[in-house]
C-alpha positions as CSV (number, residue, x, y, z in Angstrom):
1,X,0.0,0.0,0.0
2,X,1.5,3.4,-1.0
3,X,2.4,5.5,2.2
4,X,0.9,8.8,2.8
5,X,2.6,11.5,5.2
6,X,1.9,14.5,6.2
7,X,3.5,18.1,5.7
8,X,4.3,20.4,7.9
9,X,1.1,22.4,7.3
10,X,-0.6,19.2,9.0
11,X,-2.6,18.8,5.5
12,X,-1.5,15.3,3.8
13,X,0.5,14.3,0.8
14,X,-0.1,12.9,-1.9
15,X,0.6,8.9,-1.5
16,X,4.1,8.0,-2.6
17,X,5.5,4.3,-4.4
18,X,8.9,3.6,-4.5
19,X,9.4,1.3,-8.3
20,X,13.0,-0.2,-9.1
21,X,13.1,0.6,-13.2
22,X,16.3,-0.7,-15.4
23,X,18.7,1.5,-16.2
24,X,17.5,2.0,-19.5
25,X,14.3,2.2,-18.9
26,X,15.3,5.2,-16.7
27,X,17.5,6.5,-19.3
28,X,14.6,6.6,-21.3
29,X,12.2,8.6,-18.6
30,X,14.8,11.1,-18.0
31,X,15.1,12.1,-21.8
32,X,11.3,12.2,-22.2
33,X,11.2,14.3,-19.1
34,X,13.9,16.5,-20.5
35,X,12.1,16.9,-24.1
36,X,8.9,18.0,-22.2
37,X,10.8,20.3,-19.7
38,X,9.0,17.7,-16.9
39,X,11.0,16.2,-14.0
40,X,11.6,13.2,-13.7
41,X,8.5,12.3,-10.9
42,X,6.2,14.2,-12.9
43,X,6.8,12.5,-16.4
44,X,6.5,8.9,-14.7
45,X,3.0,10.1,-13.3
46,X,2.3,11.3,-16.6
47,X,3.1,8.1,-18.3
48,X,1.5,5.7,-15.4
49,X,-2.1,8.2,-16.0
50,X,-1.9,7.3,-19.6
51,X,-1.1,3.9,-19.2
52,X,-4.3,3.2,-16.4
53,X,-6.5,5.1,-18.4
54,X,-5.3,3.0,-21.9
55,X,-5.7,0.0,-19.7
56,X,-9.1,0.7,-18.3
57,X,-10.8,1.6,-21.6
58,X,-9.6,-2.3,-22.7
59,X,-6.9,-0.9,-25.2
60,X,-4.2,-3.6,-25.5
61,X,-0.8,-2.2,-24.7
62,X,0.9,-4.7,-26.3
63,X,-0.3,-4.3,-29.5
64,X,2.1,-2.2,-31.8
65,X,-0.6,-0.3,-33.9
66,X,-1.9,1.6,-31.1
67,X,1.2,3.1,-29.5
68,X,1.9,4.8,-33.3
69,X,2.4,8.8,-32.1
70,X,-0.4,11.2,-32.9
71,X,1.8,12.4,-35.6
72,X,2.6,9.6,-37.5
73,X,-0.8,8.9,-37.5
74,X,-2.5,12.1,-38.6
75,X,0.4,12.0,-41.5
76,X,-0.5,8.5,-42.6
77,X,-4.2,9.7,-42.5
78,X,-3.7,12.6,-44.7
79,X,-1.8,10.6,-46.8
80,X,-4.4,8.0,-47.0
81,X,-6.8,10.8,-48.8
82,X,-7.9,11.3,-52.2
83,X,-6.8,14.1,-54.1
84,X,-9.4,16.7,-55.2
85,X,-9.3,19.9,-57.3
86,X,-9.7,22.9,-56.2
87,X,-12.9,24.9,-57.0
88,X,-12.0,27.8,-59.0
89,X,-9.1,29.6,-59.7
90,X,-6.8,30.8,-56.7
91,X,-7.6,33.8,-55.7
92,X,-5.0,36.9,-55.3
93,X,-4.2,38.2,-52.1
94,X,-2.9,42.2,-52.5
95,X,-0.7,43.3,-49.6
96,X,-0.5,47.2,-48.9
97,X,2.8,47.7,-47.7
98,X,3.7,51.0,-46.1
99,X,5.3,53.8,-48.3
């Protein structure tokens, strides 16, 4: 069971977890935490949110297709689109520039 204190303000803490991660794995958090300008603590709780709510909506972790970044999927959707014409010919924009 995750241990909850108390500060000094007498109000509690959130609970705390200690978790033992492999190096790597660690290696890994910290750079993500870095990229997003996130400590260390705060990118694991990020990550573990995610994860629970994945888990709890029945999405399976394991499977490959769904851990495909927002990006690359709103790339391959756009991709995935017909061509069409455009309606009309482009229109000219006129810029006043100062004199």
């Amino acid at each position: 069971m995750a241990t909850r204190q108390t500060s000094a303000s007498g109000r509690p803490k959130s609970p705390r977890i200690q978790v033992v991660l492999p190096e790597d794995l660690c290696a890994r958090l910290t750079s993500l935490a870095e990229q997003e300008s996130r400590t260390v603590s705060n990118m694991a709780k990020v990550l573990i949110q995610k994860g629970v709510m994945l888990y709890e909506k029945g999405v399976d972790l394991n499977d490959q297709h769904e851990t495909i970044s927002s990006t690359e999927g709103f790339r391959s959707a756009l991709e995935a689109q017909k061509t069409r014409r455009l309606r009309g010919a482009p229109r000219r924009i006129r810029i006043n520039r100062p004199s």
